[in-house]
N, C-alpha and C positions, 0 to 999 in steps of 0.2 A: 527585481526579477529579471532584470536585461545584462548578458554579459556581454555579446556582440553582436551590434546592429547596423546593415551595409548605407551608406551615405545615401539619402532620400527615402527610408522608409516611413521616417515620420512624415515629411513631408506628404509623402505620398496619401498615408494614411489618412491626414489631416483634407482631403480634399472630399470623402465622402467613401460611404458605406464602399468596403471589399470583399472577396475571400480570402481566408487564411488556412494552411491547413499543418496539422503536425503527423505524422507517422509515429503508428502503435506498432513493436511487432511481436503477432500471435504466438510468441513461444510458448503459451502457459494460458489458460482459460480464465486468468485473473488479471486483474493490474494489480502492482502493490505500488506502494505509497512514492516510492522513487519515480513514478510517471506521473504523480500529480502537480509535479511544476509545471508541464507543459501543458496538463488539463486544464489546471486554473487558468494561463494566459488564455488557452482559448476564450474560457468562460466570462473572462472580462473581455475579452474582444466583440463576443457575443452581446453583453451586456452594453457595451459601446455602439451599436447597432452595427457593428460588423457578419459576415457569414462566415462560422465556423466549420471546417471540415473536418472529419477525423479520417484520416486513411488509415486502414488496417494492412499490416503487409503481407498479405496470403499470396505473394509471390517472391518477395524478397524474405518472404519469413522461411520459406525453402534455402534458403541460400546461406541466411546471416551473415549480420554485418561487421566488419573485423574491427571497426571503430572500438577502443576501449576491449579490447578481447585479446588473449593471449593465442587462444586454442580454437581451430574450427568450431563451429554449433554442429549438434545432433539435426538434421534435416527430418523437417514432418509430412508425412501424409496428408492429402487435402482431407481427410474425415477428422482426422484430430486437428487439422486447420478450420474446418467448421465449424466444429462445438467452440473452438476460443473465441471464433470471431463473435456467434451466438450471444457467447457468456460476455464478453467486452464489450460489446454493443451496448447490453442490457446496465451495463455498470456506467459504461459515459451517459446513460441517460437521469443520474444522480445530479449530474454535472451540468449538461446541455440541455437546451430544449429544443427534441426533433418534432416535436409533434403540434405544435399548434398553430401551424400554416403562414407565421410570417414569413414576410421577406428574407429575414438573416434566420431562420432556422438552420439548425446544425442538419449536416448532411453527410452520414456512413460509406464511404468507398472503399472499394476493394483490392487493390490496384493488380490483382488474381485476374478479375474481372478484364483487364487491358492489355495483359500478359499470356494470358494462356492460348490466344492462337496467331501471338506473333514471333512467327519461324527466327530461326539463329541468322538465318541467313539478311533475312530483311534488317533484322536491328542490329548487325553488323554494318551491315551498308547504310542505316538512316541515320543511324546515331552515332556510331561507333567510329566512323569517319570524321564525325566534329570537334572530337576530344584528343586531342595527343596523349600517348606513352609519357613524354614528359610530365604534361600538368597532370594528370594521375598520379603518377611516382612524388610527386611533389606533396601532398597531402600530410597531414599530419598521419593519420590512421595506420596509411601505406607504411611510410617513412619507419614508423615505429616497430612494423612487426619483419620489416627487410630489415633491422638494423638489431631484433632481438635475437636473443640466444637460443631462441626456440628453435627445436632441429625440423620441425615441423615446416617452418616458412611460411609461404602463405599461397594457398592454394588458386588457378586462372578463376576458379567461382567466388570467388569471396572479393581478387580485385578486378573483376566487373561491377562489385556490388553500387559505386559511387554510377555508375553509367545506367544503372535500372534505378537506382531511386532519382537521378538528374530526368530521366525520360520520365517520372511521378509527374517531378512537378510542370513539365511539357506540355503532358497530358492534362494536366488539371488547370494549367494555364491556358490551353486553349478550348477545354470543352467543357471550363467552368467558372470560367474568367479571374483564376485566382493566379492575382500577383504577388504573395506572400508564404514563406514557407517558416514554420518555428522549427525548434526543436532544442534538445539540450547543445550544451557547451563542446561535445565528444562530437555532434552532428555541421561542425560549422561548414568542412570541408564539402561533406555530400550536397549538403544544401546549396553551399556555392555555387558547386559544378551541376547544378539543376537550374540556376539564376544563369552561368554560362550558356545552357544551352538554348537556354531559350534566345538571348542575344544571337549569338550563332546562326541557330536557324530559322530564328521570327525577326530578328531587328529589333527586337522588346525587352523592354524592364523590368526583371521581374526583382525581387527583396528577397532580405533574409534578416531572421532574427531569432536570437539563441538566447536561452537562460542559462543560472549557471545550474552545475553538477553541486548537489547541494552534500555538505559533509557535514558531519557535528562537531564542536567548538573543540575537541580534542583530535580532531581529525580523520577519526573514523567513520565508516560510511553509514552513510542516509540510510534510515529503515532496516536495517539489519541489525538484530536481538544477536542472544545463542543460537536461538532457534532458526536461524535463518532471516528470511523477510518479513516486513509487515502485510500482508496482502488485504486487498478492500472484500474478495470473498469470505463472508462469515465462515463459512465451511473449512477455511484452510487457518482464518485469525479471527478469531473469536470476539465478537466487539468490545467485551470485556478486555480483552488481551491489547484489541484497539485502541479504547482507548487509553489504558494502563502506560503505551507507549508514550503517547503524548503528556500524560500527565506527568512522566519521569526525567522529560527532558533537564537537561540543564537550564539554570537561568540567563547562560548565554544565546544557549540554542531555542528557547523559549520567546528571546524576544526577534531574533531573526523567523520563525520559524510564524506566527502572529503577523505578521505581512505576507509572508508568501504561501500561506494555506487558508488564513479565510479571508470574509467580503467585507469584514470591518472597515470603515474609513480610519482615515489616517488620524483625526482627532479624539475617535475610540481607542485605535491602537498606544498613540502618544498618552491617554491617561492613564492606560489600563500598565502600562509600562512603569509610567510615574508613581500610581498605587504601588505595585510591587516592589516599586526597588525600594518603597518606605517602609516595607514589614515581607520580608522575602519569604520569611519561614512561613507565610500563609499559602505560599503558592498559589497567589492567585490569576495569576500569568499562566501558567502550567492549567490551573483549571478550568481557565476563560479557554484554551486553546483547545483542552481537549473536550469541550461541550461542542463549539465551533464543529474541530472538524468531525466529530461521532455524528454528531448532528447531520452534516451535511451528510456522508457515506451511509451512514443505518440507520437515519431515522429519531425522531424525538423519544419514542417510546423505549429502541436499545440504549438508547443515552441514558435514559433513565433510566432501566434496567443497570446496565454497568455502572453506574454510582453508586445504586442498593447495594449492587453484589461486591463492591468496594470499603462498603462500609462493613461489612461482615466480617474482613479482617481488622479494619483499623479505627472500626466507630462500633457505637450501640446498634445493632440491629434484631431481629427475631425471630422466632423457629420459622412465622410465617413467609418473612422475606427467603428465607434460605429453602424452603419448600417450593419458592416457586423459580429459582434456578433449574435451567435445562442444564442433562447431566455435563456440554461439554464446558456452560460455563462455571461451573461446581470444581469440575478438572482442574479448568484455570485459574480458579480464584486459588486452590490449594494444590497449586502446583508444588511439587519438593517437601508436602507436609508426610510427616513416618506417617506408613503404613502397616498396619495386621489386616492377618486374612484369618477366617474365623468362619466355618461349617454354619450353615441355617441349620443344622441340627442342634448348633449348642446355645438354640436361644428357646424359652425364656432363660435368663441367669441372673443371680445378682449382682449388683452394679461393684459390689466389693469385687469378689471374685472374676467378674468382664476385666476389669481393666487391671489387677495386678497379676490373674493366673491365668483366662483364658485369652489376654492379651498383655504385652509388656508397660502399659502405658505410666504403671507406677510398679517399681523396682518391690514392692512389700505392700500384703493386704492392709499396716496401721496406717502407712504412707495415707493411700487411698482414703482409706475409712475417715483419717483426721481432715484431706483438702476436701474432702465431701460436708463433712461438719462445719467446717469454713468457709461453704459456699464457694468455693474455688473450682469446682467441677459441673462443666454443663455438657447433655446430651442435645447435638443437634439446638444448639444456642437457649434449649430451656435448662436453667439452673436446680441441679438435685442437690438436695441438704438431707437426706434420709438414707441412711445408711444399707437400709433395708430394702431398697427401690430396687425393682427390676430393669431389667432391660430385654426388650421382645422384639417379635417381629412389628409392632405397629412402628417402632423407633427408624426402620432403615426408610435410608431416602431412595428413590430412583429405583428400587427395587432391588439393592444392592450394597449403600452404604449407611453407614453411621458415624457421624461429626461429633467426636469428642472434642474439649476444650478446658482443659489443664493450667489457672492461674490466667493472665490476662495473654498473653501471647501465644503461648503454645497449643498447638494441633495438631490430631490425628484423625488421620479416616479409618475405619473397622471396615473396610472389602470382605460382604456376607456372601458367600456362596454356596 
């Protein structure tokens, strides 16, 4: 989980309880999964009897930071910077423990909070003084976006950014005694020149240490489907969809991935490893991982839910399990499954004519009539073998569909409206 670590952090570390803190920034009312490298270190640092910080950037989150970016960020309003910090808060508390009054409790900062009524003028003259043009321009971040082809450049707000997140950790080094700053692989630079500045103008040591930027075994990026991101908000990823992710990993990325997402020991991980690579097609590497991490993010009961609603496609399950699916995890189990759309007027019907005239689901009513004889046709996972069977309103689910199922793979939803 460490890619670079400055000379004496362990040491440092090794002498007794610190603070540590990593930087969230609020552009979005969720974390997704890509910021869980840096959540977990904290969580085991916490776990170490260290004090975790989380700083949220509701001032540097105005600004964004050019690290890893091609193109300015959209700049937010402090109202939509409130609701994120809200929603984040509430999500690191899956992870951390803010509330039960030890000594190393995790502790929410806002670095808006130490920002907003310090003038241009002063944090030109306090800080802005310590840092040369030089070691700025020196950066990798800087470096990269003066030397791309973007006609855009880079804006005087964006390379201040490394001098407000340096003055973070200043401030938290002196008003919360933390000598440690994490963050990803992209963050070495800023982190640095926040260790500088404290040198500078305290005469103090302060650390740094980074993980890596995590990609999957063909190179492509962490947490990112079709769809976009993985996010830990149910509302945006569906825990089904959650865990779906994990369970599709590769078996490359399956076993990297088993170290640096849950709290397993190392002699758990090393057997569950050695299991798998004896019988891979079990996946049971993929499925230690994603009960782990569903588990931690939603809970024992959504874990359990999302295996049910798992096995509806790909195992025995029943009308009753798929009854009790909320509509959006229904969506996502039968994501890309054909769709007809079908008038609440044209029900009751017979099940011959539902599915070859007043929907296409069999090309001919003998089609139908014979995989129905052959028990090859279920309504909503109960299986019809009567020719003659209705199909009515008691059949739709959610108040709107009905789950045909045609031979052992194939599906359709009837969208009743």
């Amino acid at each position: 989980m460490i890619q670079d670590i400055m000379p004496g952090t362990e040491e440092m570390l090794c002498k007794g309880p610190t603070a540590a803190y990593v930087g969230i920034d609020p552009t979005a009312d969720s974390l997704h999964i890509g910021h869980m490298v840096s959540i977990m270190i904290l969580k085991h640092f916490q776990r170490c009897g260290h004090k975790p910080l989380a700083l949220i950037g509701g001032a540097t989150g105005m600004i964004g930071d050019p690290s890893m970016k091609s193109q300015e960020r959209n700049l937010l309003d402090e109202e939509t910077l409130a609701h994120n910090v809200a929603c984040i808060k509430a999500q690191l508390g899956k992870f951390l423990d803010f509330d039960s009054g030890a000594d190393n409790c995790a502790e929410l900062v806002n670095n808006y909070d130490w920002m907003k009524d310090y003038s241009f003028l002063a944090f030109t003259r306090d800080i802005g003084k310590h840092i040369t043009v030089n070691y700025m321009m020196a950066k990798d971040s800087v470096k990269k976006r003066l030397s791309s082809e973007s006609r855009e450049g880079m804006s005087f707000t964006e390379f201040t950014y490394q001098l407000l997140q340096g003055y973070d950790f200043l401030y938290l080094y002196e008003h919360k005694g933390c000598t440690l700053q994490m963050g990803g692989a992209d963050q070495w630079g800023n982190i640095t020149t926040g260790s500088e500045l404290i040198r500078r103008i305290l005469g103090k040591e302060a650390y740094a240490l980074t993980c890596p930027l995590i990609t999957k075994a063909d190179g492509g990026k962490f947490g990112k489907t079709e769809k976009g991101n993985i996010w830990l908000d149910p509302e945006r990823t569906t825990p089904y969809q959650f865990y779906q992710f994990w369970l599709n990993v590769s078996d490359a990325d399956a076993e990297k991935y088993i170290k640096i997402f849950t709290l397993l020991d190392r002699e758990a991980i090393e057997a569950a490893i050695e299991e798998h690579r004896a019988d891979p097609g079990r996946r049971s590497l993929q499925k230690l991982l994603a009960r782990e991490v569903t588990v931690m993010v939603h809970g024992q009961q959504e874990y359990e839910n999302a295996v049910s609603a798992s096995q509806l496609l790909f195992g025995k399950s029943t009308s009753e399990q798929l009854r009790k699916l909320d509509e959006k995890t229904f969506l996502a189990v039968f994501d890309g499954v054909p769709t007809f759309e079908v008038g609440r007027g044209q029900l009751p019907a017979g099940i011959v004519d539902f599915l070859a005239v007043t929907t296409q689901v069999f090309p001919s009513k003998g089609e139908a009539r014979k995989m129905i004889q052959g028990g090859g046709v279920s309504i909503n996972k109960d299986k019809v073998t009567d020719p003659a069977a209705q199909v009515s309103e008691a059949d739709i689910l959610d108040g709107k569909y009905i789950l045909v199922q045609k031979g052992k793979k194939d599906y359709y939803i009837i969208l009743v409206k």
